[in-house]
N, C-alpha and C positions, 0 to 999 in steps of 0.2 A: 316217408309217407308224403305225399302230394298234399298240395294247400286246400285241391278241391277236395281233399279225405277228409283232410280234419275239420276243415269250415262243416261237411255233411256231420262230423261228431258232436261238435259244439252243436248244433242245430240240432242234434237228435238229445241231446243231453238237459236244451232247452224244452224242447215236447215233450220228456223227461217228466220234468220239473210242474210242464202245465198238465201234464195227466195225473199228476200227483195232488195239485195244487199247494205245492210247498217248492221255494218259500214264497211269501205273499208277497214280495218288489217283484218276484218275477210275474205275478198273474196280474197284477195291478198294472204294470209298465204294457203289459201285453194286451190286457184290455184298452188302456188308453191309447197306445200304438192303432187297435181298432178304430176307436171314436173320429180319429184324425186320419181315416180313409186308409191307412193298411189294410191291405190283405192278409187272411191271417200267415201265408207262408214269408213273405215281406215284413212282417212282423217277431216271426222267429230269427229271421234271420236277421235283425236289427241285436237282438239279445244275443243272439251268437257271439256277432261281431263285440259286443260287449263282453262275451264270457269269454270270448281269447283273449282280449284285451286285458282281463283277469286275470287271467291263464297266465298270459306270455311274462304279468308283472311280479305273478306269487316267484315264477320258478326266478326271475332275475333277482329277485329279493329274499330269497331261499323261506319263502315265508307257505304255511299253512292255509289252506281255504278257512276262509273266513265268513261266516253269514252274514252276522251282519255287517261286515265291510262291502257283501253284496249288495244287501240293502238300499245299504247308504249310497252307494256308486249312482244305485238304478233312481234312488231320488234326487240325484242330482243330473240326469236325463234330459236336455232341452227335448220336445217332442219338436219336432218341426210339421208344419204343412208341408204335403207330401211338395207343393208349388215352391218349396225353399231349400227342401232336403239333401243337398247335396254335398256334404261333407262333415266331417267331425273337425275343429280344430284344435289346435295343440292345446290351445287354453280351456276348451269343454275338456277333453282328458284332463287336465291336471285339476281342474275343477271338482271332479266327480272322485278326482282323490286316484288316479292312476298314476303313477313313474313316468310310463313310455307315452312322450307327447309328440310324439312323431305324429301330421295330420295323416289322416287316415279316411280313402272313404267310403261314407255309411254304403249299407249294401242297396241294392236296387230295390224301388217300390212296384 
């Protein structure tokens, strides 16, 4: 499967989540991603890149999804100004309580 397939799953997984409105880091993170000029498709895809980031560390850790380790993750979220926004680095990952601190970066606003 292609990176652009599964980036579109994560991102449909998160629309998901905000049509559902569960659970609450994600509608919370999503709204405040709004406040600080996201769009809201740039906004999804901000939580995506977060939920692979989930993703890619459950399966290397042979570990269960976990909510509230979602939670906790998305609270620990620097938001940036869109004017600053241009990458995650290793230490906001391992901050937010991720394994994989490869920098990585945020998706496009």
């Amino acid at each position: 499967m292609s990176r652009e397939k599964l980036k579109e799953h994560y991102a449909e997984i998160i629309r998901n989540q905000l049509k559902m409105q569960n659970p609450e880091g994600t509608v919370s993170i999503y709204h405040k991603l709004l406040e600080n000029e996201y769009e809201e498709d740039s906004a999804v895809d901000v939580l995506a890149f977060y939920m692979e980031n989930m993703v890619v560390d459950m399966l290397k850790h042979e570990e269960d999804y976990d909510e509230q380790k979602w939670n906790h993750m998305l609270n620990g979220i620097r938001i940036y100004n869109l004017e600053e926004a241009d990458k995650v680095t290793a230490y906001d990952m391992k901050k937010i309580g991720l394994h994989n601190t490869s920098t990585r970066p945020l998706p496009s606003a």
